[in-house]
Every structure is written in C-alpha cells, then in structure tokens.
PyMOL Python script that loads the backbone (N, CA, C, O; Angstrom):
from pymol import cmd

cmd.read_pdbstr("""\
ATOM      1  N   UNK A   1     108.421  18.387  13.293  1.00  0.00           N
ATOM      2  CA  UNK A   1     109.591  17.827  12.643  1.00  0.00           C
ATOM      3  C   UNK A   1     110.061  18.744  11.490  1.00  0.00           C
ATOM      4  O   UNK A   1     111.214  18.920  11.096  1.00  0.00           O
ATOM      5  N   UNK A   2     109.090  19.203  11.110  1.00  0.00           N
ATOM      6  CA  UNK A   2     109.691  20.285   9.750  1.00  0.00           C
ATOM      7  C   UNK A   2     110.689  21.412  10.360  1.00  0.00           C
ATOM      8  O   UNK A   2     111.653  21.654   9.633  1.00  0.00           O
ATOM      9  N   UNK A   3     110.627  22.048  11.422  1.00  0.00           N
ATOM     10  CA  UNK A   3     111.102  22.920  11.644  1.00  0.00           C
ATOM     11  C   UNK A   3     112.732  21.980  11.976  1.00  0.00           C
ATOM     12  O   UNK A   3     113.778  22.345  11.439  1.00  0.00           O
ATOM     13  N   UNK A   4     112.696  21.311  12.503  1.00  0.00           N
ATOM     14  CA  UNK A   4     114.164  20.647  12.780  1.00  0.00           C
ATOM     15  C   UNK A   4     114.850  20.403  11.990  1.00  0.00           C
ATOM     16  O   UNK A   4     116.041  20.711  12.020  1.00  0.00           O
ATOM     17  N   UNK A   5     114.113  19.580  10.763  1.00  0.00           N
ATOM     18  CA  UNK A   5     114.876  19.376   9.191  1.00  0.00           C
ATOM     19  C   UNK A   5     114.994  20.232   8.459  1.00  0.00           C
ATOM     20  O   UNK A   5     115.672  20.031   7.451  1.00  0.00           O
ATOM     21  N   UNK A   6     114.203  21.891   8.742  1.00  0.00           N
ATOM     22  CA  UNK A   6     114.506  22.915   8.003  1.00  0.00           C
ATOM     23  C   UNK A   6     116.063  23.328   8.440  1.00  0.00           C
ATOM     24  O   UNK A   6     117.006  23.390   7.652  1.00  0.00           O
ATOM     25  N   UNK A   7     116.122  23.599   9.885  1.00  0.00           N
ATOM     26  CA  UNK A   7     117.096  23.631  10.632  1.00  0.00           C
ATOM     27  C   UNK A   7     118.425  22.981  10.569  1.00  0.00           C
ATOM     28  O   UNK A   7     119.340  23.746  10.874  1.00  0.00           O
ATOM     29  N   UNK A   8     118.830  21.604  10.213  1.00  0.00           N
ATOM     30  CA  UNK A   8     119.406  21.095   9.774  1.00  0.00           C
ATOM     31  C   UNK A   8     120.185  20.820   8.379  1.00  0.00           C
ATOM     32  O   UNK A   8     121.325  20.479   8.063  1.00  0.00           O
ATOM     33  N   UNK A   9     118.959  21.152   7.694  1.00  0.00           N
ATOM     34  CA  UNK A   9     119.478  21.659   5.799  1.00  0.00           C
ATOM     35  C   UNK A   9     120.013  22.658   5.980  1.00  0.00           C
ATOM     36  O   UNK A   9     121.048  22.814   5.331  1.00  0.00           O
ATOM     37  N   UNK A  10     119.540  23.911   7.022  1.00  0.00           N
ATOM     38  CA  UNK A  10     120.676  25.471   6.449  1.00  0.00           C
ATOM     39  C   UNK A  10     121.573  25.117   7.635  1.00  0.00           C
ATOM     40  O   UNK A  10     122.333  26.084   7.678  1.00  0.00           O
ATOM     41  N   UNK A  11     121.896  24.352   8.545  1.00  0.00           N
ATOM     42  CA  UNK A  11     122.942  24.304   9.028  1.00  0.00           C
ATOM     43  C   UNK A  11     124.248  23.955   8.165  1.00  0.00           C
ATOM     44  O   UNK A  11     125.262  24.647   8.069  1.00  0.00           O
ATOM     45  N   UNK A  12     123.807  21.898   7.158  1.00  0.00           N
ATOM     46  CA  UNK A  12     124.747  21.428   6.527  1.00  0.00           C
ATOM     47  C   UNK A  12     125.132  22.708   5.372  1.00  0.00           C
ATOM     48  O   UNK A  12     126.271  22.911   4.951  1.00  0.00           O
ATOM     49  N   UNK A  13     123.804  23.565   4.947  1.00  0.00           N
ATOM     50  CA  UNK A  13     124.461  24.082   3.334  1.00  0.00           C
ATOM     51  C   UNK A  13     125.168  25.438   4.086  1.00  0.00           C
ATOM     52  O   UNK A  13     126.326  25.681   3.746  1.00  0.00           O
ATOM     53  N   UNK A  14     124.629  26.197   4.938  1.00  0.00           N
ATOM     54  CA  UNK A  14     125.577  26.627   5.174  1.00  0.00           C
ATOM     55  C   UNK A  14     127.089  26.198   5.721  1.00  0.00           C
ATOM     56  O   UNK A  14     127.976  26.802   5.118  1.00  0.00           O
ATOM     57  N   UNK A  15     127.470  25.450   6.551  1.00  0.00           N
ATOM     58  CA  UNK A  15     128.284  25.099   6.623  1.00  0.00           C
ATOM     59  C   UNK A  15     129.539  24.434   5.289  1.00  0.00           C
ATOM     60  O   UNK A  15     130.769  24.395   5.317  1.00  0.00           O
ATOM     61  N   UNK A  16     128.764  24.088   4.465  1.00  0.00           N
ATOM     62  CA  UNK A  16     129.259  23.414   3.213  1.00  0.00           C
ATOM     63  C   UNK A  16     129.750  24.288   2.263  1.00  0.00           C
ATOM     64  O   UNK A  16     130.608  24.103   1.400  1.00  0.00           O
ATOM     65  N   UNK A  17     128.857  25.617   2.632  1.00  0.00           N
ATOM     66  CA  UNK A  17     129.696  26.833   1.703  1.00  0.00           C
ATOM     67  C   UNK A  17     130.518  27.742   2.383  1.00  0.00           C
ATOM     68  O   UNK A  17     131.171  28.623   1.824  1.00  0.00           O
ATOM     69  N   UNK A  18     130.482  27.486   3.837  1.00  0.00           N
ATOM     70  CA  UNK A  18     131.465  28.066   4.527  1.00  0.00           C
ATOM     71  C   UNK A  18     133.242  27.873   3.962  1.00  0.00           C
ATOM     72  O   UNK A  18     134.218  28.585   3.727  1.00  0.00           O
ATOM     73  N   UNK A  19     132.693  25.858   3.943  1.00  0.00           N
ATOM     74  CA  UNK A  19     134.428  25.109   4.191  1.00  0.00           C
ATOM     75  C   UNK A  19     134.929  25.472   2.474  1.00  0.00           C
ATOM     76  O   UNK A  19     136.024  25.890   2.099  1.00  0.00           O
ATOM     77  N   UNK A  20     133.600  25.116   1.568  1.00  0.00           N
ATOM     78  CA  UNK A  20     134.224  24.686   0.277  1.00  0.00           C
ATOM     79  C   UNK A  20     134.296  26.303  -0.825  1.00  0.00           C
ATOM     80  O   UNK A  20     134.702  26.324  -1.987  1.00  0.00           O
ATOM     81  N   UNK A  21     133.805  27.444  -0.072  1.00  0.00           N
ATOM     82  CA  UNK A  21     133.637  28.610  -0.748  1.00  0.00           C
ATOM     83  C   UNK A  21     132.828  29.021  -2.073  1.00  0.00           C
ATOM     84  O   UNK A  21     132.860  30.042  -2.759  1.00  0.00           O
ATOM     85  N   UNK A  22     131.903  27.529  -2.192  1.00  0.00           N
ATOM     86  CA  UNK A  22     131.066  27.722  -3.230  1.00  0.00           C
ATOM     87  C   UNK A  22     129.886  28.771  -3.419  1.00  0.00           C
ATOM     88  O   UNK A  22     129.680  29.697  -2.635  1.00  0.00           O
ATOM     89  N   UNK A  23     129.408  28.602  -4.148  1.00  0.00           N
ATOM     90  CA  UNK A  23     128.137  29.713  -4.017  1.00  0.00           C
ATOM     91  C   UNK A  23     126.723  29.431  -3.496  1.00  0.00           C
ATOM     92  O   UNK A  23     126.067  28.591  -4.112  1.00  0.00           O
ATOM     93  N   UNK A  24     126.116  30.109  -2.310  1.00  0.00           N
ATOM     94  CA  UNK A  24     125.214  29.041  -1.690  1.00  0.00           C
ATOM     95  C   UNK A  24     124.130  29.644  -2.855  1.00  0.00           C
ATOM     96  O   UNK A  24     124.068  30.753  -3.384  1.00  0.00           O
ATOM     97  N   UNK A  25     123.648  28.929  -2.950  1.00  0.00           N
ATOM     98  CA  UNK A  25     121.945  28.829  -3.555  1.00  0.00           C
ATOM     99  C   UNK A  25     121.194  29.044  -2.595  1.00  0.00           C
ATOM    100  O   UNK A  25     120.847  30.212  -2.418  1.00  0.00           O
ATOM    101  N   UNK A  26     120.909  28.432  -2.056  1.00  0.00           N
ATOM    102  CA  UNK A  26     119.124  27.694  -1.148  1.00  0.00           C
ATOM    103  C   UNK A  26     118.560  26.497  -0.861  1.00  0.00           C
ATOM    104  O   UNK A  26     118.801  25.378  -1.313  1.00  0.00           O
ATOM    105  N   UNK A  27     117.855  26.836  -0.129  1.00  0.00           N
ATOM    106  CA  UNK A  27     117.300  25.480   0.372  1.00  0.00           C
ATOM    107  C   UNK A  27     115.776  24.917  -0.248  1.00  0.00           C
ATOM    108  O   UNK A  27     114.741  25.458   0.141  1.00  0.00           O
ATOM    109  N   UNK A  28     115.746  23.893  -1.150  1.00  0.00           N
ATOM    110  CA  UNK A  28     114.611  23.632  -2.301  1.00  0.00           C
ATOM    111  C   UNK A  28     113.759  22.665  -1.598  1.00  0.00           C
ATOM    112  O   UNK A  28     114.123  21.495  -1.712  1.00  0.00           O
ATOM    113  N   UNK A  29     112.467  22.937  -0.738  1.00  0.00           N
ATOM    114  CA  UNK A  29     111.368  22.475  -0.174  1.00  0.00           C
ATOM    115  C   UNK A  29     110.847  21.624  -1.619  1.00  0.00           C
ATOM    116  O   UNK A  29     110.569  22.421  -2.514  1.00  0.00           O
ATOM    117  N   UNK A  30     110.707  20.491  -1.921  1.00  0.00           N
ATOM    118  CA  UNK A  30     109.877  19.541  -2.768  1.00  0.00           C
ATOM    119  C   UNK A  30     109.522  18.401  -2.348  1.00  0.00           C
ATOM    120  O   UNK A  30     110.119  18.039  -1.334  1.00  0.00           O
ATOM    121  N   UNK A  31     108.619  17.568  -2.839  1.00  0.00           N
ATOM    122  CA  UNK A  31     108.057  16.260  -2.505  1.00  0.00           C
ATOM    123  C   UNK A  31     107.962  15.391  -3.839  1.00  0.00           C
ATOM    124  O   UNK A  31     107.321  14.341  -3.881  1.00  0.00           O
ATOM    125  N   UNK A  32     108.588  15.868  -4.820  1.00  0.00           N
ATOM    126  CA  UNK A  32     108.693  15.597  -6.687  1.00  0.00           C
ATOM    127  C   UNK A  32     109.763  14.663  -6.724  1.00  0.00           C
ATOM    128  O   UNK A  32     109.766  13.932  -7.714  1.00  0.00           O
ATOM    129  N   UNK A  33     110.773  14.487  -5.803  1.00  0.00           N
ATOM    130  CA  UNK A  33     112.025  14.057  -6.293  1.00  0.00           C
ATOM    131  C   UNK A  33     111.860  12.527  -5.850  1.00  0.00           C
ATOM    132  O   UNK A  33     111.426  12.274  -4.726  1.00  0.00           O
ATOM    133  N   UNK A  34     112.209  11.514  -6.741  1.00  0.00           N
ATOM    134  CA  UNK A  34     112.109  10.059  -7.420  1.00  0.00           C
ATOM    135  C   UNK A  34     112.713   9.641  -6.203  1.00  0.00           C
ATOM    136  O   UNK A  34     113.580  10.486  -5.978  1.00  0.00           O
ATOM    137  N   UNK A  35     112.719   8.892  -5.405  1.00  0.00           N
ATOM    138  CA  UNK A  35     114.259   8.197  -4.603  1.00  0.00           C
ATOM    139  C   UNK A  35     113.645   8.828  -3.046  1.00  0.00           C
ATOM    140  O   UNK A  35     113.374   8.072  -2.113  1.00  0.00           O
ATOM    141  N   UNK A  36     113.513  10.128  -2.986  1.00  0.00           N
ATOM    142  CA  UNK A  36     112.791  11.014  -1.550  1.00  0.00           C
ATOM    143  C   UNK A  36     111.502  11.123  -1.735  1.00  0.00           C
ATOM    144  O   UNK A  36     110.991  11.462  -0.667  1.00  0.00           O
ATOM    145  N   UNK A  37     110.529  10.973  -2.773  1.00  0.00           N
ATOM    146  CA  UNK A  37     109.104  11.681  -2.594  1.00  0.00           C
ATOM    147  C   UNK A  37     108.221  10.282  -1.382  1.00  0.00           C
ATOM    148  O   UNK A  37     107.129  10.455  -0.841  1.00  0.00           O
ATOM    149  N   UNK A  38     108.951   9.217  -1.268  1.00  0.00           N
ATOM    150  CA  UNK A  38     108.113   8.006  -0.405  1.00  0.00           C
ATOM    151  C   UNK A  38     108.846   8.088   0.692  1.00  0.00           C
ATOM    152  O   UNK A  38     109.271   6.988   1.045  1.00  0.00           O
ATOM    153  N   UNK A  39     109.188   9.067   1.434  1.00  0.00           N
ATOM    154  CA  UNK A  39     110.163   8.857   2.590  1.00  0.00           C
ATOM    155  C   UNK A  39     109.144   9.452   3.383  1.00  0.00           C
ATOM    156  O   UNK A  39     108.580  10.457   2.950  1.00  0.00           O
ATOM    157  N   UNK A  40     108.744   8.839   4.785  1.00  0.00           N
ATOM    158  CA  UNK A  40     107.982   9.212   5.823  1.00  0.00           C
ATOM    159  C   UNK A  40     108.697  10.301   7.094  1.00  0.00           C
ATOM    160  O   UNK A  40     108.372  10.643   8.231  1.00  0.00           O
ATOM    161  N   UNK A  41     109.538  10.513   6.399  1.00  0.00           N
ATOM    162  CA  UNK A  41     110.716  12.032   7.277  1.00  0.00           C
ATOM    163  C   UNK A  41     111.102  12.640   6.840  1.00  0.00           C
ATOM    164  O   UNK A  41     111.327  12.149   5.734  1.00  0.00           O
ATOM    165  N   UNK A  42     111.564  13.923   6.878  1.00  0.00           N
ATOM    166  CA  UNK A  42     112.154  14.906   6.031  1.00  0.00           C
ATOM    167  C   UNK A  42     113.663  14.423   5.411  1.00  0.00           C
ATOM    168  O   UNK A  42     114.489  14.160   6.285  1.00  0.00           O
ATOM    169  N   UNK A  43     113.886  14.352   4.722  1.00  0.00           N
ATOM    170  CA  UNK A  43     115.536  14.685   4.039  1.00  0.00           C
ATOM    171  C   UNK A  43     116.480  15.670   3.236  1.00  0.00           C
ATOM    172  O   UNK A  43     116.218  16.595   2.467  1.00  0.00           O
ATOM    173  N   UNK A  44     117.537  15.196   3.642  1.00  0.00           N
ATOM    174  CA  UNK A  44     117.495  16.645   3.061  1.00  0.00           C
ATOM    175  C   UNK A  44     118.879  16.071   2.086  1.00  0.00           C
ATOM    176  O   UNK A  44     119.724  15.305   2.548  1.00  0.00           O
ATOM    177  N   UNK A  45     118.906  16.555   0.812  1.00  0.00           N
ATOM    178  CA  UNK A  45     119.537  16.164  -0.213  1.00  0.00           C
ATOM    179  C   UNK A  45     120.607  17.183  -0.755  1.00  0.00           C
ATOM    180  O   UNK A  45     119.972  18.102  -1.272  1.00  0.00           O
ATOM    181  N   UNK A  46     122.040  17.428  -0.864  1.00  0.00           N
ATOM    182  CA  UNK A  46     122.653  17.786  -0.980  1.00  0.00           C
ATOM    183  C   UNK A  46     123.205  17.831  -2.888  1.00  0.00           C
ATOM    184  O   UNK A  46     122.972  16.905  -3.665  1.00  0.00           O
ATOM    185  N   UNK A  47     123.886  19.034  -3.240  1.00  0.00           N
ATOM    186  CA  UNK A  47     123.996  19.156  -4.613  1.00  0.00           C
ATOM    187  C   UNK A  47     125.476  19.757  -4.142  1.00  0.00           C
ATOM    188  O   UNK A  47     125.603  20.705  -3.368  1.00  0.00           O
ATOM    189  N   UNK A  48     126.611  18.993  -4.783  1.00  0.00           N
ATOM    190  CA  UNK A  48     127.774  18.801  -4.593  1.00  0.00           C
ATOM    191  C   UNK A  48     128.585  19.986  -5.865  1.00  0.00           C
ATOM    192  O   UNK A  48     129.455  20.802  -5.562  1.00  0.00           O
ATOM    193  N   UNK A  49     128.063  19.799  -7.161  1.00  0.00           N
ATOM    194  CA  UNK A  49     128.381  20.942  -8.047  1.00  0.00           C
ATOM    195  C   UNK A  49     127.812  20.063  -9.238  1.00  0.00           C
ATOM    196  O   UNK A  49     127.564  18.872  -9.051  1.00  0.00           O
ATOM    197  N   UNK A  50     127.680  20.465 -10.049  1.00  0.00           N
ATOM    198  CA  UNK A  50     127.309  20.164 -11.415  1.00  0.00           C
ATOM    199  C   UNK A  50     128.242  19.630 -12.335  1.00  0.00           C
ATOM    200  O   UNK A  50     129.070  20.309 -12.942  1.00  0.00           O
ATOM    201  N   UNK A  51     128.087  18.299 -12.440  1.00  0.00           N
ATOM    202  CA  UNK A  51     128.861  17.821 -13.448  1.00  0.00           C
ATOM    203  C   UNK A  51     128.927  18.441 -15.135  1.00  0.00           C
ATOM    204  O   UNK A  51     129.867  18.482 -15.929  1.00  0.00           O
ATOM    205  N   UNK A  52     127.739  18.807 -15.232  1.00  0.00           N
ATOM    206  CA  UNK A  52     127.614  19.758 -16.429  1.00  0.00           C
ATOM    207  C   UNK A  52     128.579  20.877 -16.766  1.00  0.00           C
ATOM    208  O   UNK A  52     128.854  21.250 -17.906  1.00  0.00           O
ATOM    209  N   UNK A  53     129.073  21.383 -15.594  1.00  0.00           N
ATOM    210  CA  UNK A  53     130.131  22.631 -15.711  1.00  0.00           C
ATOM    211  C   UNK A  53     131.243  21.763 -15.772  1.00  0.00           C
ATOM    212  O   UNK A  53     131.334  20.909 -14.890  1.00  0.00           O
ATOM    213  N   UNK A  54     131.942  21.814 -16.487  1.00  0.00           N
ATOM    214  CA  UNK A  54     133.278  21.098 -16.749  1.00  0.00           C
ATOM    215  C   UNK A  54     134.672  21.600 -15.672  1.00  0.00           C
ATOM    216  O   UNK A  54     135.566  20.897 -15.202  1.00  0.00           O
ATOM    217  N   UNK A  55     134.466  22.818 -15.553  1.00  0.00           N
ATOM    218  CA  UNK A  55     135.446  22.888 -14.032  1.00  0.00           C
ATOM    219  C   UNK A  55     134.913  22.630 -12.829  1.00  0.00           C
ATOM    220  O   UNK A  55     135.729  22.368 -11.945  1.00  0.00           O
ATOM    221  N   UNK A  56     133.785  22.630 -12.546  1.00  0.00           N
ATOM    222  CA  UNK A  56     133.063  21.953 -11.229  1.00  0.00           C
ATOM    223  C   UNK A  56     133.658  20.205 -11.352  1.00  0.00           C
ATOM    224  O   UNK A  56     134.256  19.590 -10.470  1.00  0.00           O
ATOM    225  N   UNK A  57     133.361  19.819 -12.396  1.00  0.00           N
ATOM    226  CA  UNK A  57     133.307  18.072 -12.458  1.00  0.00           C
ATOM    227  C   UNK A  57     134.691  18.489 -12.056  1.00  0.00           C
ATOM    228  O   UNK A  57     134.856  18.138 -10.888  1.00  0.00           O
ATOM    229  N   UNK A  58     135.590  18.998 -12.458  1.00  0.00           N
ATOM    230  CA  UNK A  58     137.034  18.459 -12.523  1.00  0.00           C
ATOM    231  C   UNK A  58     137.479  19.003 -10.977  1.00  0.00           C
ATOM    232  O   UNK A  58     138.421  18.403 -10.459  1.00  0.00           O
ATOM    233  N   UNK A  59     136.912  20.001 -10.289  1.00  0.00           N
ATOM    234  CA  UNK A  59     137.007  20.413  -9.363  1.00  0.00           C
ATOM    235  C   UNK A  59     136.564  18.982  -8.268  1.00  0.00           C
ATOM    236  O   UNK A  59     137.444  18.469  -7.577  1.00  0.00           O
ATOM    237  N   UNK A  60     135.650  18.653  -8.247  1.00  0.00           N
ATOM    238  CA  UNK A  60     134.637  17.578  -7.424  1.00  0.00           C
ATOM    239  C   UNK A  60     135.502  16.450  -7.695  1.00  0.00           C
ATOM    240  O   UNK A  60     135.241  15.442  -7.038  1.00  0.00           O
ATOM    241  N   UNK A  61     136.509  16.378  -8.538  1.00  0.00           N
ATOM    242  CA  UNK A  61     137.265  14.667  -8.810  1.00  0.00           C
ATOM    243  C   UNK A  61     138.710  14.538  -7.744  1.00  0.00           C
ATOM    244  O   UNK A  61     139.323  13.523  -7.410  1.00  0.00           O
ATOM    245  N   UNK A  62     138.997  16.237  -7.320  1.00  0.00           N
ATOM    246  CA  UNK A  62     139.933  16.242  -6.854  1.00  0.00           C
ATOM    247  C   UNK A  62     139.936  16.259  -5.435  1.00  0.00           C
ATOM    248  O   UNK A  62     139.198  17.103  -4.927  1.00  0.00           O
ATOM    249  N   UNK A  63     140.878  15.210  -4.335  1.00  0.00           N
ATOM    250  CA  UNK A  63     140.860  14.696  -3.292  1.00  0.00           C
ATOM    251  C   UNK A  63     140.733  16.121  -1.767  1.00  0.00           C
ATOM    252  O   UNK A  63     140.003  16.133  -0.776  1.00  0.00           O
ATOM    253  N   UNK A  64     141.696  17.030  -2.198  1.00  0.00           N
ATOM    254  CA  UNK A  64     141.608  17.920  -1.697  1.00  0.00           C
ATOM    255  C   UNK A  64     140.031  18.822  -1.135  1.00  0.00           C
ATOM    256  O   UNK A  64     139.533  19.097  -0.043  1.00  0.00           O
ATOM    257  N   UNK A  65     139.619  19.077  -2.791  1.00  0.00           N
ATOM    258  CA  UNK A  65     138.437  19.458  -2.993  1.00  0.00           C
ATOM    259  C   UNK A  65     137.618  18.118  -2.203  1.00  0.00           C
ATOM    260  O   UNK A  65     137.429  18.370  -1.013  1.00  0.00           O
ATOM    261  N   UNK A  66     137.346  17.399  -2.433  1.00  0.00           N
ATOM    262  CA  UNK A  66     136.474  16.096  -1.617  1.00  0.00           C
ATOM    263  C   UNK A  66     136.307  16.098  -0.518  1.00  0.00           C
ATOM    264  O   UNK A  66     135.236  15.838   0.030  1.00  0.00           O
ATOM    265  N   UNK A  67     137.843  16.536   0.287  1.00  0.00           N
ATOM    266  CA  UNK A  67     137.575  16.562   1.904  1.00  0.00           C
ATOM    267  C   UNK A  67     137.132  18.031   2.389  1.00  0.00           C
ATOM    268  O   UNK A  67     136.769  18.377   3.513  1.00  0.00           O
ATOM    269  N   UNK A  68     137.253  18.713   1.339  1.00  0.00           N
ATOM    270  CA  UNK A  68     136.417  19.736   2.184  1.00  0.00           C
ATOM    271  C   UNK A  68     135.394  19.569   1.760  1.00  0.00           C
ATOM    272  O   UNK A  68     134.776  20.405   2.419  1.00  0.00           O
ATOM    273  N   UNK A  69     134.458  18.976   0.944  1.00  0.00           N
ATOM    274  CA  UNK A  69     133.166  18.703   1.035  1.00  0.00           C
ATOM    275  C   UNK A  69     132.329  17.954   1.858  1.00  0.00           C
ATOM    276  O   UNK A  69     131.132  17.984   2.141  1.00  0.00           O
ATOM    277  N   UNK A  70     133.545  17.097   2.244  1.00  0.00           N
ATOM    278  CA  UNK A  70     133.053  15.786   3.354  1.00  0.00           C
ATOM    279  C   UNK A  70     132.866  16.637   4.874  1.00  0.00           C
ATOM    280  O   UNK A  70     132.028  16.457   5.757  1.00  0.00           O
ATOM    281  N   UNK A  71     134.051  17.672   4.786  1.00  0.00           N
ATOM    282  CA  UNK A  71     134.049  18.328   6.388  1.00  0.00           C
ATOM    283  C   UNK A  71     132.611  19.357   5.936  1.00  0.00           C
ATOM    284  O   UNK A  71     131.620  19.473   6.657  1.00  0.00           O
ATOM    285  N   UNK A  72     132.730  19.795   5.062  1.00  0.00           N
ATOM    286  CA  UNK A  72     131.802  21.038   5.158  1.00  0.00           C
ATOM    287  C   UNK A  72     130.165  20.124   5.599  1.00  0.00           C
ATOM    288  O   UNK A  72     129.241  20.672   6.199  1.00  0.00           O
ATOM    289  N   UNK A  73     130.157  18.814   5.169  1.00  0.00           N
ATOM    290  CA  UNK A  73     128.801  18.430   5.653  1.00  0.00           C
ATOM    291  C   UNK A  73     128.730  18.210   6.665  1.00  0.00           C
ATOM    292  O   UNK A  73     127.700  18.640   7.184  1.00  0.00           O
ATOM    293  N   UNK A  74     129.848  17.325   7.735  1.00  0.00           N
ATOM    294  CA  UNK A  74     130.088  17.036   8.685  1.00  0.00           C
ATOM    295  C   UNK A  74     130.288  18.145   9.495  1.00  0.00           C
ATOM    296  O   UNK A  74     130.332  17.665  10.628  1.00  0.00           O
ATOM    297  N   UNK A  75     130.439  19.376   9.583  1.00  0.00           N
ATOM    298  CA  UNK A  75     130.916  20.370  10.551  1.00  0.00           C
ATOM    299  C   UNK A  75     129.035  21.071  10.439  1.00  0.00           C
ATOM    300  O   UNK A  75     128.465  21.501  11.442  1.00  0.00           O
ATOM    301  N   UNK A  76     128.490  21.040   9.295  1.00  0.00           N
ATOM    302  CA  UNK A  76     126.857  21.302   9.709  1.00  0.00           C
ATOM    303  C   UNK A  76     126.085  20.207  10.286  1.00  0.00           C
ATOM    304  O   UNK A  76     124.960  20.605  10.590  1.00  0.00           O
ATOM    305  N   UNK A  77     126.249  19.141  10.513  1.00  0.00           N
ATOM    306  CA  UNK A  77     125.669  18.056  11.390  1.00  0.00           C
ATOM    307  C   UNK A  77     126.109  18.643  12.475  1.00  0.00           C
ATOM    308  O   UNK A  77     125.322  19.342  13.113  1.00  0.00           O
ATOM    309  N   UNK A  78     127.284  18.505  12.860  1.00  0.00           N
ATOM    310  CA  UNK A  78     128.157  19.187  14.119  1.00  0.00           C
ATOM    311  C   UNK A  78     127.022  20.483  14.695  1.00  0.00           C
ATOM    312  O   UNK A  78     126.246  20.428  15.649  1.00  0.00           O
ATOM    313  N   UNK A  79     127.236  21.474  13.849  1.00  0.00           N
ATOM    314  CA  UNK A  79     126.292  22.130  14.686  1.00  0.00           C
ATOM    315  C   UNK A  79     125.167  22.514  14.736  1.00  0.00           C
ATOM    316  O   UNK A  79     124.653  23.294  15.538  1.00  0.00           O
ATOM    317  N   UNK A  80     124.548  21.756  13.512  1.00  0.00           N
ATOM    318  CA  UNK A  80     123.221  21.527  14.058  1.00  0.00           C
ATOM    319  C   UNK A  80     122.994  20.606  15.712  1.00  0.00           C
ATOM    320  O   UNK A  80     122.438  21.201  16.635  1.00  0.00           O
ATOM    321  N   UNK A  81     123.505  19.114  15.900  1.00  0.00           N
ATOM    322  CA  UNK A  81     123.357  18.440  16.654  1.00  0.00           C
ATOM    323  C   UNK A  81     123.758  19.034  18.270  1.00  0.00           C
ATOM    324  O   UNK A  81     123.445  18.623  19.387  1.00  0.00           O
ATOM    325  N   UNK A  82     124.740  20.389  17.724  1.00  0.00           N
ATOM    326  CA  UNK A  82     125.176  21.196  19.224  1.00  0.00           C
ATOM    327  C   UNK A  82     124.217  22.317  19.461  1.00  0.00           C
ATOM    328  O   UNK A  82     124.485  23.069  20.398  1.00  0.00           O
ATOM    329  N   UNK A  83     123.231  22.525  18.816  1.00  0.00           N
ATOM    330  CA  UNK A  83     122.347  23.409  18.914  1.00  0.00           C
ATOM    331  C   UNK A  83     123.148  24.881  18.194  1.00  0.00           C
ATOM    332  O   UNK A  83     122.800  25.922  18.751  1.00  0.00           O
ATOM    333  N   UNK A  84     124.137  25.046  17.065  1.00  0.00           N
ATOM    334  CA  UNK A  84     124.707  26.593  17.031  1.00  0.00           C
ATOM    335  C   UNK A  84     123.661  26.895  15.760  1.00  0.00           C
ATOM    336  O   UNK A  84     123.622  28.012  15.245  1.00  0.00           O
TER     337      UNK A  84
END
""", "prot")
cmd.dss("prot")
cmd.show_as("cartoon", "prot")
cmd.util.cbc("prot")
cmd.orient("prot")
C-alpha cells in the first residue's frame, strides 16, 4: 500500500503545481501529524499556501485562484486512478 499512496501524493502535488504554477516542495513522509497519526491507511495531506504570507492568503481567497486548486487536485486523482 505504501507504494500506491506514495504514487498518488506525487501524482496530486504534481499535478497541483502543474495547474496552479506554484512552487512544488515535496512530498513529507510523517506519522507526527494530530488528525492523521491514528489513521490505519496512508493519507495524504495537501498544503494549499500559507496563510502567513500575506499574498498567498490573498491569493487562496480568490475564486479564480480556488478553481485551479480544486482542478489541480482533481486532474492528479485523474491520473493517478488512469495509471499516467
């Protein structure tokens, strides 16, 4: 199962920095995080931009900006689930 949910995280983040042109980071393997550390399957948790940066927040409020965040996750489900 790890290898599938590894598979699936660089599908969505890549895909997510494809649509939204952000800057990819990486993919952060932990078992620390409050909310995921009791989950009996892999998940995989997404970081949208940092409200801390004041043009990210204001960027992330705007509708435009939103739907390409929504497609950029949805088009890496997409092909993860098509095998690309």
């Amino acid at each position: 199962m790890y290898k599938q949910s590894y598979n699936l995280s660089k599908a969505v983040l890549s895909a997510y920095v494809k649509e939204t042109g952000c800057r990819k980071e990486y993919i952060w393997e932990t078992d620390t995080m409050s909310g995921n550390n009791w989950s009996k399957v892999p998940t995989t948790l997404i970081k949208l931009g940092y409200m801390s940066n004041p043009a990210e927040d204001r960027r992330m409020q705007n509708a435009a900006c939103q739907k390409k965040m929504v497609n950029g996750m949805a088009n890496g489900i997409k092909a993860y689930l098509l095998g690309q």
